[in-house]
Every structure is written in structure tokens, then in C-alpha cells.
SETILUM-647388 format. One line per field, with one value per atom (N, C-alpha, C): atom name; x, y, z; residue number from 0. Coordinates in Angstrom, 2 decimals, padded with zeros to 5 digits. Atoms other than C-alpha are relative to their C-alpha. Last residue first. Example, Ala and Ser with C-alpha at 12.3 -4.5 7.8 and 13.67 -1.06 7.14 Angstrom:
// SETILUM-647388
at [N, CA, C, N, CA, C]
xx [-000.82, 013.67, -000.77, 000.89, 012.30, 000.90]
yy [-001.19, -001.06, 001.09, -001.19, -004.50, 001.20]
zz [-000.06, 007.14, 000.73, 000.00, 007.80, 000.00]
i [1, 1, 1, 0, 0, 0]
This chain:
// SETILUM-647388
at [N, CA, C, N, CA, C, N, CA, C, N, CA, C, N, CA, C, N, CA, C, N, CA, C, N, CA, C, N, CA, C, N, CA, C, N, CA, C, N, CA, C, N, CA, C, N, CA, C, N, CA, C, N, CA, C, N, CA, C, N, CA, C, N, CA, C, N, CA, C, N, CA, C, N, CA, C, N, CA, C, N, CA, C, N, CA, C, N, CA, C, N, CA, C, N, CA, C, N, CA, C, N, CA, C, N, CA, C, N, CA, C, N, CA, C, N, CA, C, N, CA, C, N, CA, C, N, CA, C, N, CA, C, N, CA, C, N, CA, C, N, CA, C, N, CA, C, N, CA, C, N, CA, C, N, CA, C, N, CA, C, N, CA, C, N, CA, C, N, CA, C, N, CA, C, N, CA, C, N, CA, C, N, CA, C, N, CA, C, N, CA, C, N, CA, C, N, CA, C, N, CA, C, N, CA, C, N, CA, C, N, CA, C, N, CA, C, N, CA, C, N, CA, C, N, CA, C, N, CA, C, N, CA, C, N, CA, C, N, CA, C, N, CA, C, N, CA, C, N, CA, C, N, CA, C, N, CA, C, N, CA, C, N, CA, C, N, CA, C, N, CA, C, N, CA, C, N, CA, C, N, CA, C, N, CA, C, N, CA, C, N, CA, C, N, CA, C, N, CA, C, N, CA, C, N, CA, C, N, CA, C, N, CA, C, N, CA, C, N, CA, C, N, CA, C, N, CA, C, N, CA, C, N, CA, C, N, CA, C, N, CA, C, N, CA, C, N, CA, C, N, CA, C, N, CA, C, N, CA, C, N, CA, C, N, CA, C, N, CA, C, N, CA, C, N, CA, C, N, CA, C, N, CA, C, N, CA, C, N, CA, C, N, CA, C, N, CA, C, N, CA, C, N, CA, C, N, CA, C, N, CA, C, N, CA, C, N, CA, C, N, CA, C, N, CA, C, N, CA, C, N, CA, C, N, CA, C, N, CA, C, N, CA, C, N, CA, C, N, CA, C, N, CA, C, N, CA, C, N, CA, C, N, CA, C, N, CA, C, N, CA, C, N, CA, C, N, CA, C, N, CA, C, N, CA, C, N, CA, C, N, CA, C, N, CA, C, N, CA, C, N, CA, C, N, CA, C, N, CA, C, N, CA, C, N, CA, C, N, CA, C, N, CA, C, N, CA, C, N, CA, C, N, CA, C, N, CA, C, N, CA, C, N, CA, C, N, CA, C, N, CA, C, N, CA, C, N, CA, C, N, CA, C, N, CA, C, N, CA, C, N, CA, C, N, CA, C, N, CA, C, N, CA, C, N, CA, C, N, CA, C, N, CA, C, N, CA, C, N, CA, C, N, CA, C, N, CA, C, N, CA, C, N, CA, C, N, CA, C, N, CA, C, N, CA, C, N, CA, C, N, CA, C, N, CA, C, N, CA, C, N, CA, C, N, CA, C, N, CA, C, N, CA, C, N, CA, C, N, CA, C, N, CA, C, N, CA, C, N, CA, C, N, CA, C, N, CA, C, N, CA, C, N, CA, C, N, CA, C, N, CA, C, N, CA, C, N, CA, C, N, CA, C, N, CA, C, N, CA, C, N, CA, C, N, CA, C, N, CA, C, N, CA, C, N, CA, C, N, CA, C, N, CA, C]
xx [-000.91, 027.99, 001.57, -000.67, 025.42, 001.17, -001.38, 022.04, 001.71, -000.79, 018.59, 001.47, -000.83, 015.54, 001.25, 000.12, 012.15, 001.47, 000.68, 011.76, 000.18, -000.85, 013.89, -000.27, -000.90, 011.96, 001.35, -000.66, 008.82, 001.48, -000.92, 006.84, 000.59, -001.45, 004.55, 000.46, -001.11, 000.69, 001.28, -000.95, 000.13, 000.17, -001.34, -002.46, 000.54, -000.47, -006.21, 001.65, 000.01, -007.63, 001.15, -001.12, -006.88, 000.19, -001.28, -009.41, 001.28, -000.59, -011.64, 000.57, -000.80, -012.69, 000.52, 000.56, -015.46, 000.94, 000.08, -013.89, -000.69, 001.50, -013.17, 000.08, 000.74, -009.28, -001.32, -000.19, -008.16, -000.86, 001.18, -006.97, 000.39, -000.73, -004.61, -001.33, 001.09, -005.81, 000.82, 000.45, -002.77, -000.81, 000.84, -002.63, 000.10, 000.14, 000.00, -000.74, -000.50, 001.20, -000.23, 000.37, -000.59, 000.57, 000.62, 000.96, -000.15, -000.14, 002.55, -001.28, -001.36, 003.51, -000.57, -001.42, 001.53, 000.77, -000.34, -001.16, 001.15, -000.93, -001.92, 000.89, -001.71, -002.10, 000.40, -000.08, -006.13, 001.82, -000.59, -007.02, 000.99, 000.36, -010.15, 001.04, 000.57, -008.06, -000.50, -000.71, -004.88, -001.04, -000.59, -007.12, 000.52, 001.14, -009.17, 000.78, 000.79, -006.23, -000.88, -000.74, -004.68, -000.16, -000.09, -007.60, 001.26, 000.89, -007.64, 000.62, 000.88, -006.28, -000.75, -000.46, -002.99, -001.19, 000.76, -003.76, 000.34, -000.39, -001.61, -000.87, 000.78, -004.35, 000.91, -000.18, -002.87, -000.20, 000.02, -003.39, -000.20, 001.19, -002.10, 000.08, 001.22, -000.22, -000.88, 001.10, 002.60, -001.28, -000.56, 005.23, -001.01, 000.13, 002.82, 000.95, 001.62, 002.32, 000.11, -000.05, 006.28, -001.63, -000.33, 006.10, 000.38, 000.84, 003.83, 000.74, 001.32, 004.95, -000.53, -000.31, 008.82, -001.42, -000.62, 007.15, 000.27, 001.03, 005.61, 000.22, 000.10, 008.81, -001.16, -000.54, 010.21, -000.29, 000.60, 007.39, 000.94, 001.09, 007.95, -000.66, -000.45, 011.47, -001.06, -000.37, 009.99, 000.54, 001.16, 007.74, 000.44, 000.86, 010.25, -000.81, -000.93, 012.71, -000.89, -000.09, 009.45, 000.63, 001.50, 008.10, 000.49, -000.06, 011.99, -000.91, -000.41, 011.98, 000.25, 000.29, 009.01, 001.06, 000.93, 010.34, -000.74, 001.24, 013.41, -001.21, 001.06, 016.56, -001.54, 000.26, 019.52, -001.23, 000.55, 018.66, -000.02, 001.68, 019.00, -000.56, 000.76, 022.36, -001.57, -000.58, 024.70, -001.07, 000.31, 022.37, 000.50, 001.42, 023.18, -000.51, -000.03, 026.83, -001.63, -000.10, 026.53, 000.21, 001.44, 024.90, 000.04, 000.72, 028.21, -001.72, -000.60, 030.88, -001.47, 000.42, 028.97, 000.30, 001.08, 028.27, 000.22, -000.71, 030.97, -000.61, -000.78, 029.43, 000.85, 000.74, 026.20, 001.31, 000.54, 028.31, -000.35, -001.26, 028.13, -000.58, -000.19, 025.38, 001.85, -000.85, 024.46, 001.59, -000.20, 021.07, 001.48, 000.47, 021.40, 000.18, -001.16, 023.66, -000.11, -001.20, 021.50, 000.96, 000.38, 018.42, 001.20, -000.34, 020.46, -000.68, -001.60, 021.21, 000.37, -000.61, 017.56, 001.67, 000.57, 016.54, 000.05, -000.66, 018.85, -000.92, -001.07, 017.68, 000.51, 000.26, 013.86, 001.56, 000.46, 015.15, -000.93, -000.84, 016.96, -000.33, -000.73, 013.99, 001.53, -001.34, 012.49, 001.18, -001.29, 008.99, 001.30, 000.07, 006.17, 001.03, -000.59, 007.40, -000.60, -001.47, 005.58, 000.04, 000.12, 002.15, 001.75, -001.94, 002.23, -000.15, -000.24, -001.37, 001.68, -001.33, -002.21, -000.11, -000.19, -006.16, 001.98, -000.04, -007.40, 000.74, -000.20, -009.29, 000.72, -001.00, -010.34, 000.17, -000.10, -013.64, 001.08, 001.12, -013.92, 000.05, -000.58, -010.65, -000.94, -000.90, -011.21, 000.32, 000.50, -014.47, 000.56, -000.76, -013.31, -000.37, 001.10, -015.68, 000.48, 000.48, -013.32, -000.59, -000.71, -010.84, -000.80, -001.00, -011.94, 000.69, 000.31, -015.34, 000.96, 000.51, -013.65, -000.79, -001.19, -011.85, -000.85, -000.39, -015.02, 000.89, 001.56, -016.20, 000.47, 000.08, -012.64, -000.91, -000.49, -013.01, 000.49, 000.49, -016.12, 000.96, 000.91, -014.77, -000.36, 001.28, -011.78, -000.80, 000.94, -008.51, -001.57, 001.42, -006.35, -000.54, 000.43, -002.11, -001.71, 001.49, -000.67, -000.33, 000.57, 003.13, -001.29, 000.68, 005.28, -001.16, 001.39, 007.55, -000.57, 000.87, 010.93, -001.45, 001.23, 012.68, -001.01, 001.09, 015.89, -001.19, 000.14, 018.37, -001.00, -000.79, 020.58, -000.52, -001.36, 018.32, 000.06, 000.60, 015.60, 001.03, -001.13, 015.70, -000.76, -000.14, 012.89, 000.95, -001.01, 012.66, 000.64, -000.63, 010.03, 001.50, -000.27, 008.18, 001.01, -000.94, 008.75, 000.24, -001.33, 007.96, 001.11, -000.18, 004.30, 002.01, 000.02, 004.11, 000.22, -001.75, 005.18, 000.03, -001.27, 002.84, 001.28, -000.06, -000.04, 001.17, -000.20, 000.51, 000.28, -000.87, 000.25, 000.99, -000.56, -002.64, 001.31, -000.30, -004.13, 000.90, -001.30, -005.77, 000.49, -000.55, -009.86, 001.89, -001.54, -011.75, 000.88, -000.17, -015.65, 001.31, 000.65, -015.30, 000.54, 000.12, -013.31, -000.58, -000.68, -011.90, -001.36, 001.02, -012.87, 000.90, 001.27, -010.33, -000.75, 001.62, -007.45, -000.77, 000.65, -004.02, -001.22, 000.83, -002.70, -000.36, 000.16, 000.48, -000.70, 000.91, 000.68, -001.17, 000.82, 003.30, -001.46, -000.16, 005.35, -001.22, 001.44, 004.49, 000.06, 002.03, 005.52, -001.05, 000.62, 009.04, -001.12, 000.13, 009.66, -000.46, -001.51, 009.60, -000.87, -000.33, 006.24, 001.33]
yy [001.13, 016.09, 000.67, -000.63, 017.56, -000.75, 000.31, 017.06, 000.68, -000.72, 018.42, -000.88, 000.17, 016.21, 001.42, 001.27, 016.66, 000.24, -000.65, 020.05, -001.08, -001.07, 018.64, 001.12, 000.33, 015.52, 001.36, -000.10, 016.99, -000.03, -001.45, 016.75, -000.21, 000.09, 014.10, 001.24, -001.37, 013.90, -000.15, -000.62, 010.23, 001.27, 000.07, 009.71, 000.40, -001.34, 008.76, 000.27, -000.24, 005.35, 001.25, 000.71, 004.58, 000.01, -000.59, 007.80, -000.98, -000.91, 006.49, 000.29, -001.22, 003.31, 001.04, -001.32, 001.91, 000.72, -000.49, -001.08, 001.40, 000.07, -001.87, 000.82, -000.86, -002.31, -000.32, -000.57, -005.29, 000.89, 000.84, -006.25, 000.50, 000.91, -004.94, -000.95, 000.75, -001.93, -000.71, -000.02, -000.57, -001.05, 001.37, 000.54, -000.08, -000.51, 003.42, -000.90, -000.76, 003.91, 000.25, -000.56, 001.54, 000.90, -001.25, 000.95, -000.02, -000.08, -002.31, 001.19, -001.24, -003.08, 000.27, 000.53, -006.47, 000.91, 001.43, -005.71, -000.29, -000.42, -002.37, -000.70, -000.06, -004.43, 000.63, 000.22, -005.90, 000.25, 000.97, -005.35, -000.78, 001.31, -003.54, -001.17, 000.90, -001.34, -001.33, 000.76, -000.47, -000.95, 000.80, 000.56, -001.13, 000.88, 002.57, -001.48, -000.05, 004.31, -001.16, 000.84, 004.53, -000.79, -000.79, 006.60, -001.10, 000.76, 006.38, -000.05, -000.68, 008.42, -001.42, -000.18, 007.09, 000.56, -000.77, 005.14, 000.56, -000.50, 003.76, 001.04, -001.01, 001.94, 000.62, -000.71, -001.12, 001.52, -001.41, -003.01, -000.04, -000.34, -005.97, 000.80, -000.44, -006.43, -000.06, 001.10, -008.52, 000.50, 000.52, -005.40, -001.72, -000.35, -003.18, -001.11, 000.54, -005.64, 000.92, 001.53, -005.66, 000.00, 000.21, -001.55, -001.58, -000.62, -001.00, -000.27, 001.00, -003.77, 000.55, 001.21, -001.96, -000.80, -000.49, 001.59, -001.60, -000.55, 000.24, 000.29, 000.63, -001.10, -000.21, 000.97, 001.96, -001.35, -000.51, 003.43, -000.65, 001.06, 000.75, 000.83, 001.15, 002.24, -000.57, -000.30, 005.89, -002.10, -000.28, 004.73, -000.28, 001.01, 003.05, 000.18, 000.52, 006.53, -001.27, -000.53, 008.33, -000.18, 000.13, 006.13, 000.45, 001.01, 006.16, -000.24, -000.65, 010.30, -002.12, -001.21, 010.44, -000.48, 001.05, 007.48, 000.15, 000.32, 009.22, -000.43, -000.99, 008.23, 000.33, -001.26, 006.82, 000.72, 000.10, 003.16, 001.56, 000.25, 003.18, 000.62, -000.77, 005.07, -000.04, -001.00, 002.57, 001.80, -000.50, -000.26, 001.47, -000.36, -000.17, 000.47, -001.04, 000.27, 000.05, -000.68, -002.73, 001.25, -000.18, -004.81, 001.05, -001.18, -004.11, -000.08, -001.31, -004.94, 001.04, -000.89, -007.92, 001.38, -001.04, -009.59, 000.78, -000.68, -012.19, 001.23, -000.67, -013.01, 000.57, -000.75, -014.37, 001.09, -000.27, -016.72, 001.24, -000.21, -017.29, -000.21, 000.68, -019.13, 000.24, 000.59, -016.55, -000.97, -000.78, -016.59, -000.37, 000.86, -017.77, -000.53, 001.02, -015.40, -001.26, -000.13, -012.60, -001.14, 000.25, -013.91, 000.11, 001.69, -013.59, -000.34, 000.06, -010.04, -001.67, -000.54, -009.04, -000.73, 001.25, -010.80, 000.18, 001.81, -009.37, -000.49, -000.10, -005.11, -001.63, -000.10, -006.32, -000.21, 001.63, -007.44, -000.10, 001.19, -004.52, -000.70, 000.39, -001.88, -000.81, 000.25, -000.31, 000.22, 000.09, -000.54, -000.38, -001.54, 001.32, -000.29, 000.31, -001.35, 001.01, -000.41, 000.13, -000.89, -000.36, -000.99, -000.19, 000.54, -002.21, 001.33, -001.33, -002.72, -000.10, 000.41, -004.79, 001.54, -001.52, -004.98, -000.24, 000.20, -007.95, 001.09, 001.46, -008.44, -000.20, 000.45, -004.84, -001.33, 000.38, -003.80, -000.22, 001.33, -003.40, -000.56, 000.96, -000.89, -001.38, 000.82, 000.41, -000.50, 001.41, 002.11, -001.21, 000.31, 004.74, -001.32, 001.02, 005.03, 000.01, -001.16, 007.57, -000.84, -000.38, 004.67, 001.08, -001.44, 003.73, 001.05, -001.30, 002.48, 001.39, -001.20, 001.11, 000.91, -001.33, -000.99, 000.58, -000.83, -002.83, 001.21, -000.67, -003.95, 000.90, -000.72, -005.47, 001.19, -000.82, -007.40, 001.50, -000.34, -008.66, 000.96, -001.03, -009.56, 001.09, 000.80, -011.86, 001.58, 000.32, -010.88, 000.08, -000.17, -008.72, -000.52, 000.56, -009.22, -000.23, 000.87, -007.47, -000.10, -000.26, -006.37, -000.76, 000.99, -005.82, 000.41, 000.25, -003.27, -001.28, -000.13, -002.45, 000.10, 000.47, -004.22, 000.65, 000.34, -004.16, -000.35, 001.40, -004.42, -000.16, 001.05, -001.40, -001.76, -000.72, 001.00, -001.14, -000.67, -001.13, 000.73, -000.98, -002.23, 000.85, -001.01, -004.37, 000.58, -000.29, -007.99, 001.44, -000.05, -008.28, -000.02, -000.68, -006.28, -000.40, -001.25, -008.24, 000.94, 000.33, -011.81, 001.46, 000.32, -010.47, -000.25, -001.99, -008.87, -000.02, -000.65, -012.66, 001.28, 000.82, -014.47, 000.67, -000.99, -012.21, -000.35, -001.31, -013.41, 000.79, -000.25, -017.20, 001.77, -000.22, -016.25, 000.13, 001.47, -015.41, 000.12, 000.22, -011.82, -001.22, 000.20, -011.78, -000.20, 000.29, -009.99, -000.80, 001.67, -010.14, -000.67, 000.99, -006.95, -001.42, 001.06, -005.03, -001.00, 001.38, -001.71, -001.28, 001.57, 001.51, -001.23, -000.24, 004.38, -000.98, 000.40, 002.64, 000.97, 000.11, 004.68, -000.35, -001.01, 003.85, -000.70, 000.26, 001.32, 001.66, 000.60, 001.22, 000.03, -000.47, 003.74, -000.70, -001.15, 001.87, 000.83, 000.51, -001.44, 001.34, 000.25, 000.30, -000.29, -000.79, 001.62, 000.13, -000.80, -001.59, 001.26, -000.95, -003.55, 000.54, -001.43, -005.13, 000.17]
zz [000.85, -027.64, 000.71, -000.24, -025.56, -000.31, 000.10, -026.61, -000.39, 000.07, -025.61, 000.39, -000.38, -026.70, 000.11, -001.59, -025.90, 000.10, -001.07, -028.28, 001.44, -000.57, -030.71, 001.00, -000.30, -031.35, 000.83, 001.02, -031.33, 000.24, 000.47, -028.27, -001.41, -000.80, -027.88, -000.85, 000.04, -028.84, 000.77, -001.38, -029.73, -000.08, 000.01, -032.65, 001.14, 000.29, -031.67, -000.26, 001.49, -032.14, -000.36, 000.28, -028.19, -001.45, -000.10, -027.87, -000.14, 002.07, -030.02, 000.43, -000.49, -027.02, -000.95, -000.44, -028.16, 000.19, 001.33, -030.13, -000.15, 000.81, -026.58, -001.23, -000.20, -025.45, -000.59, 000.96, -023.79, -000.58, 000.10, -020.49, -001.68, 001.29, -017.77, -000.81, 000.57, -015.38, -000.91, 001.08, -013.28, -000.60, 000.31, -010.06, -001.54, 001.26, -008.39, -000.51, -000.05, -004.77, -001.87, 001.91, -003.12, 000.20, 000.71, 000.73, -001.35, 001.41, 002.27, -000.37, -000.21, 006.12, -002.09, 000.65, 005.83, -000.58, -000.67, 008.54, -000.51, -001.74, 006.77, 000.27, 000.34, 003.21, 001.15, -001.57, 003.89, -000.08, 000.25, 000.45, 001.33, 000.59, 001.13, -000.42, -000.55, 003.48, -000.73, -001.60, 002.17, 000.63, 000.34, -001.00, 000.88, 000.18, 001.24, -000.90, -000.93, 002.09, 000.00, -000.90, -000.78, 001.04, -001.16, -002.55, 000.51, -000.41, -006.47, 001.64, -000.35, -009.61, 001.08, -001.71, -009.52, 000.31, -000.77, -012.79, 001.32, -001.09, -015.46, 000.98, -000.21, -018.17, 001.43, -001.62, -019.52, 000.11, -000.85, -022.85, 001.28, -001.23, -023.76, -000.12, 000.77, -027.79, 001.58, 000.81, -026.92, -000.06, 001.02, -027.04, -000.13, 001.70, -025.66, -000.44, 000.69, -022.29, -001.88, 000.66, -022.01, -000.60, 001.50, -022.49, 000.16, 000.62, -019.57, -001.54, -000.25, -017.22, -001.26, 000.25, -017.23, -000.68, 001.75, -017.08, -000.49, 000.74, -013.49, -001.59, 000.08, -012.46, -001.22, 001.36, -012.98, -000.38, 001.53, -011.10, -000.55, 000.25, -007.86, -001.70, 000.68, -007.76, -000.53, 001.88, -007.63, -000.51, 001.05, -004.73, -001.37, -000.08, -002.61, -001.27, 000.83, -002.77, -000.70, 001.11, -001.60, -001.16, 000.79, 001.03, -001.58, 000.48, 002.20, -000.84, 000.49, 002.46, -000.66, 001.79, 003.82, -000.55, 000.49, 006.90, -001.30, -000.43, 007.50, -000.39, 000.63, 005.99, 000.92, -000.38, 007.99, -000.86, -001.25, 007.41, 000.74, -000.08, 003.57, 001.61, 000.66, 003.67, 000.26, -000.45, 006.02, -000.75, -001.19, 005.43, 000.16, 000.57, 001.94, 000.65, 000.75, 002.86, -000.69, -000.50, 005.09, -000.52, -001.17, 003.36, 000.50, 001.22, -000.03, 000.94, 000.70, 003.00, -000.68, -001.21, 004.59, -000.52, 000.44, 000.97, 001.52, 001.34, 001.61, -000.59, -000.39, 004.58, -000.75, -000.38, 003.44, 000.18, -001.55, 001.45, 000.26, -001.02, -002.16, 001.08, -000.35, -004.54, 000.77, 000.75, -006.75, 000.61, 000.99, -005.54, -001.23, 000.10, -002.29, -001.97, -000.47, -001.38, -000.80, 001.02, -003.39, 000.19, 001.73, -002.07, -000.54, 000.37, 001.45, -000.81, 000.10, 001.16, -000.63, 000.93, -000.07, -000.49, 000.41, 003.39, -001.73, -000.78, 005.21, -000.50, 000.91, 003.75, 000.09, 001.10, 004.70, -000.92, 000.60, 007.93, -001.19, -000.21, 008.54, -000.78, -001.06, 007.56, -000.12, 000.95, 004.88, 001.30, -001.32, 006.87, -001.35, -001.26, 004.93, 000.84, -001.11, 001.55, 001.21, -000.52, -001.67, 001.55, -001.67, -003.01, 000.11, -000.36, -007.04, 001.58, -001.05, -007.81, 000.56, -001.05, -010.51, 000.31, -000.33, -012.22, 000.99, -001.56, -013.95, 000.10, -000.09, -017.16, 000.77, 001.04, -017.57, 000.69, 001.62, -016.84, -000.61, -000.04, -012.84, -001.67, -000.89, -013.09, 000.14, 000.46, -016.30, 001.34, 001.01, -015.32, -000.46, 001.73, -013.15, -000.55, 000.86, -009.86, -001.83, 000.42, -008.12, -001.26, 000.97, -007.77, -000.78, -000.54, -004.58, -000.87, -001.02, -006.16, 001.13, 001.04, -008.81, 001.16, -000.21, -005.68, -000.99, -001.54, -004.59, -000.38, -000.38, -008.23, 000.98, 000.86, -008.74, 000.15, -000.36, -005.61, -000.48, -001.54, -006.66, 000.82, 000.71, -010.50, 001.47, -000.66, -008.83, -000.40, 000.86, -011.09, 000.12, -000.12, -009.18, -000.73, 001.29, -009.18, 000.55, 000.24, -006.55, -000.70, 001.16, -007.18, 000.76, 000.20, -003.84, -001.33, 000.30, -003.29, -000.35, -001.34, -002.12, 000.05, 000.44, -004.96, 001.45, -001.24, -002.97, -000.22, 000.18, -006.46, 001.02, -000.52, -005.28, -000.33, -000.58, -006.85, 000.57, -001.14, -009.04, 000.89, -000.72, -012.72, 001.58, -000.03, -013.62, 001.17, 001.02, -013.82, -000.16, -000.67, -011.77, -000.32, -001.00, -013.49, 000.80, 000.67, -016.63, 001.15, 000.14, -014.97, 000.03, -001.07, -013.73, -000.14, -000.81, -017.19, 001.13, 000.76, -018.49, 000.36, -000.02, -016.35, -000.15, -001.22, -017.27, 000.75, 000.15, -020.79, 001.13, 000.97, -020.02, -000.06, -001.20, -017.47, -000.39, -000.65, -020.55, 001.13, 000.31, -020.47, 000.14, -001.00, -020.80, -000.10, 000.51, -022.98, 001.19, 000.78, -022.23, -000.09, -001.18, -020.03, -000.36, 000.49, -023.31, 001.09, 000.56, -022.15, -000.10, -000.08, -022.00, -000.38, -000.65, -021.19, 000.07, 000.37, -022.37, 001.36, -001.15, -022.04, -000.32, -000.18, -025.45, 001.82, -001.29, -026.60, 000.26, 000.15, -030.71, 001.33, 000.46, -030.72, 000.16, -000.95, -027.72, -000.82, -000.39, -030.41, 001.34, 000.59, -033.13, 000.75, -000.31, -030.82, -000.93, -000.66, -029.97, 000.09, -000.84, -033.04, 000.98, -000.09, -034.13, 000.74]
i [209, 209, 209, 208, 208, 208, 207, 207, 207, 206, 206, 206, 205, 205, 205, 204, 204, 204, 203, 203, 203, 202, 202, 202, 201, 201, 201, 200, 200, 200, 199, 199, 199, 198, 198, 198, 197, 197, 197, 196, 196, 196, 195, 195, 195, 194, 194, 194, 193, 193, 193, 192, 192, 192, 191, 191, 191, 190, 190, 190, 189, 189, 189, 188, 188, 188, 187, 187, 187, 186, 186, 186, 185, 185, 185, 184, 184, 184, 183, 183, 183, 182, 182, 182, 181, 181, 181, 180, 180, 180, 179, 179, 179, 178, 178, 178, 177, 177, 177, 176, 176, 176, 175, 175, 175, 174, 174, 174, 173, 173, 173, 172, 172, 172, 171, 171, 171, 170, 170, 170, 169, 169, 169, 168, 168, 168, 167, 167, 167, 166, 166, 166, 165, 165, 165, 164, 164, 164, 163, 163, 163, 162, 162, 162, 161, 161, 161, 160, 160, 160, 159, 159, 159, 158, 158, 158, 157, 157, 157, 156, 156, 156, 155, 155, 155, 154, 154, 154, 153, 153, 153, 152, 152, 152, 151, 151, 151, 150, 150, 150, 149, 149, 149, 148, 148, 148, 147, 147, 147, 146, 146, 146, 145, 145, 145, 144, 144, 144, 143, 143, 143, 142, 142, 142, 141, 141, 141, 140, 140, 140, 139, 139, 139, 138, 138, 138, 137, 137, 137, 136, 136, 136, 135, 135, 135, 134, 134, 134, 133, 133, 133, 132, 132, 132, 131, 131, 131, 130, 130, 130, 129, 129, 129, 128, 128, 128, 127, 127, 127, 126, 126, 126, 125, 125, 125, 124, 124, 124, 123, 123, 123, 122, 122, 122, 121, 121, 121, 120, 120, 120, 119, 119, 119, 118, 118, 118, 117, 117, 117, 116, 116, 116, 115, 115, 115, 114, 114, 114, 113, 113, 113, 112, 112, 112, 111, 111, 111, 110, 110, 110, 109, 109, 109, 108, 108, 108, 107, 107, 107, 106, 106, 106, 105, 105, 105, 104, 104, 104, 103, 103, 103, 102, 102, 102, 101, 101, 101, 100, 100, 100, 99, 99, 99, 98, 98, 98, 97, 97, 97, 96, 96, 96, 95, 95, 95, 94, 94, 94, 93, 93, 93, 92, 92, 92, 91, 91, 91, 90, 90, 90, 89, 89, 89, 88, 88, 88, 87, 87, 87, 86, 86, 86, 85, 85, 85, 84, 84, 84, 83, 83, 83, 82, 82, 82, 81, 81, 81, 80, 80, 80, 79, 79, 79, 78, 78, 78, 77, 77, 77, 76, 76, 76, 75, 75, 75, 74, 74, 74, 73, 73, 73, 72, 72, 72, 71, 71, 71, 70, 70, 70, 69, 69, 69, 68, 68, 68, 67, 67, 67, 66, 66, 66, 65, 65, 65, 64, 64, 64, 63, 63, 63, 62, 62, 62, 61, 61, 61, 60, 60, 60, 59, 59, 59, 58, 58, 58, 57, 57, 57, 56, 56, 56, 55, 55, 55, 54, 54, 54, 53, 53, 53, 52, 52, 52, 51, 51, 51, 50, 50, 50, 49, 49, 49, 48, 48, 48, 47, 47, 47, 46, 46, 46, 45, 45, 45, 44, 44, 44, 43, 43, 43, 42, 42, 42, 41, 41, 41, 40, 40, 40, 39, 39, 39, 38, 38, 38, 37, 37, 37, 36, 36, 36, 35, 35, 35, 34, 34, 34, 33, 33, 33, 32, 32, 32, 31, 31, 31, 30, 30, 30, 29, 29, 29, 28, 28, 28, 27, 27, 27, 26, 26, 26, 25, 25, 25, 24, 24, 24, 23, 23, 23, 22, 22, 22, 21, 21, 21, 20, 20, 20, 19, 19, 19, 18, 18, 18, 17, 17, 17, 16, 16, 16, 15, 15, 15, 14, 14, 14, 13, 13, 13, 12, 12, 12, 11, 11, 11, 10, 10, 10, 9, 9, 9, 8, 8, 8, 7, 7, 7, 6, 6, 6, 5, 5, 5, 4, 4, 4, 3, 3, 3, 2, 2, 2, 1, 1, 1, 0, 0, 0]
């Protein structure tokens, strides 16, 4: 399938498939695609959890306002934002990049210090918030690699943070949920992944300005 067959093809699962399981193969490459994903300046200020173990699964549906696709899909990711968008987050960004494409640290003082110079004045809302949106494009990223090899994924914010934070023990490691998604495949139950896309009509979405 092209891109936009397999974007058509790509449904929010309600039920999914227990039995089904994703190859690690596959999960590999959605793990690859996120990280792969466009981010302001390149910081990545999130972390991707990757969920397989049934038990822990079990636990979160319960934070998740007992939704079904989280214990029933073939493993669950959670993409949790940075709570400290600090220094030694921006210095350790600097020196991937050094490392990376094999300059010196110091050659990068100019474009640190202009990250610093923005990042570090914000207050702590207003970082959570920049953090977040990067961790959605990442999110979009995950959602059209799994349509183009045929996974489904289920974008969910319906589910407590909090509790999240806790059962996965992320306080401790400065890191907040901020969006989860189920990965698996769908059940021959599900009719709503049968159903056609409602979307606007081309000239109702788009407005162009030549």
C-alpha cells in the first residue's frame, strides 16, 4: 500500500486481538520510527516506554478507566515527557550531537547556548507543554509507520498520569505520561475499524493561498 491506503486503512481499534501478538521485528521499527521523529531543536524531551508483560498491562487498564485495548493489545507504549528540562538534559543532547557527528563539544557552544538561552528561561507549565507537543509528533510518527506495515494502534489520553507515574515507578526518573498507545491487532469484532473515515471534505480542511 502507498501512504495514503495505508493512512486510509489505519483505525482507532477498540477491540483488539489478545492471541495476536506484534513481532519484536515490527516493534523494533515503531520503536526506530519514533525515534526518528521530528522534534524542536532535536532534544527529544521524552522517553518512549515500551509494555509487553500481561500483569503490568492488567494494572494500567485499570488507570485507563478500565479500556480494554490496553490489557488486549500486544504491548502498550507510553511516551512520558522530561519534568526537568534542565542543563544536563540540554549537555547531554550537545554531546550526542558531538559524538554523533563526530566534532568537538566546543564547536556547538554558540548553537547550546542559544538553546539554553530560550529553553532555560521558561517556566516549568510552559516546558511540560512545549515537551508534550514534541512527544505528539512523535506520537503521529509511530501511528503512520505501524499503518504503513499493517499494526494497529489505539491513541489514548484517556487515563490518569498519576497513577501511571506510579505503577511504573517514573517519579524517581523525572518523567510524566502524557499520551499511551495500544499496539497489536485488530479483532474481527471490532465494526468500527470496518467503518469508513469521517474527514472533512477536501475544501472544507483545506484553505489555500497561492
Amino acid at each position: 500500500m502507498n501512504i495514503i491506503d495505508s493512512l486510509k486503512w489505519r483505525a482507532a481499534i477498540k477491540k483488539y486481538d489478545a492471541a495476536k501478538k506484534v513481532s519484536e521485528t515490527d516493534i523494533e521499527t515503531l520503536i526506530e520510527a519514533g525515534n526518528l521523529a521530528a522534534t524542536s531543536v532535536g532534544l527529544q524531551p521524552f522517553k518512549l516506554i515500551v509494555i509487553k508483560d500481561q500483569e503490568l498491562k492488567n494494572q494500567l487498564t485499570k488507570a485507563s478507566r478500565d479500556q480494554p485495548q490496553v490489557a488486549d493489545a500486544s504491548h502498550l507504549f507510553v511516551f512520558a515527557v522530561h519534568t526537568q528540562i534542565d542543563e544536563p538534559l540540554i549537555d547531554a543532547y550537545f554531546h550526542r550531537m558531538a559524538e554523533v557527528r563526530n566534532v568537538s563539544i566546543e564547536s556547538l557552544d554558540d548553537y547550546r547556548n542559544m538553546v539554553k538561552g530560550f529553553l532555560l528561561t521558561w517556566d516549568d507549565e510552559t516546558k511540560t507543554a512545549w515537551a508534550t507537543k514534541q512527544a505528539y509528533i512523535a506520537l503521529g510518527t509511530v501511528l503512520s509507520a505501524a499503518a504503513a506495515i499493517q499494526v494497529d494502534t489505539t491513541p489514548m489520553e484517556g487515563f490518569d498520569p498519576i497513577q501511571y507515574q506510579q505503577i511504573l515507578g517514573l517519579e524517581s526518573k523525572g518523567l510524566l505520561p502524557v499520551v499511551i498507545l495500544p499496539v497489536g491487532y485488530r479483532s474481527a469484532e471490532d465494526v468500527y475499524a470496518k467503518m469508513p473515515k469521517v474527514r472533512k471534505k477536501r475544501n472544507d480542511f483545506v484553505m489555500e493561498i497561492n
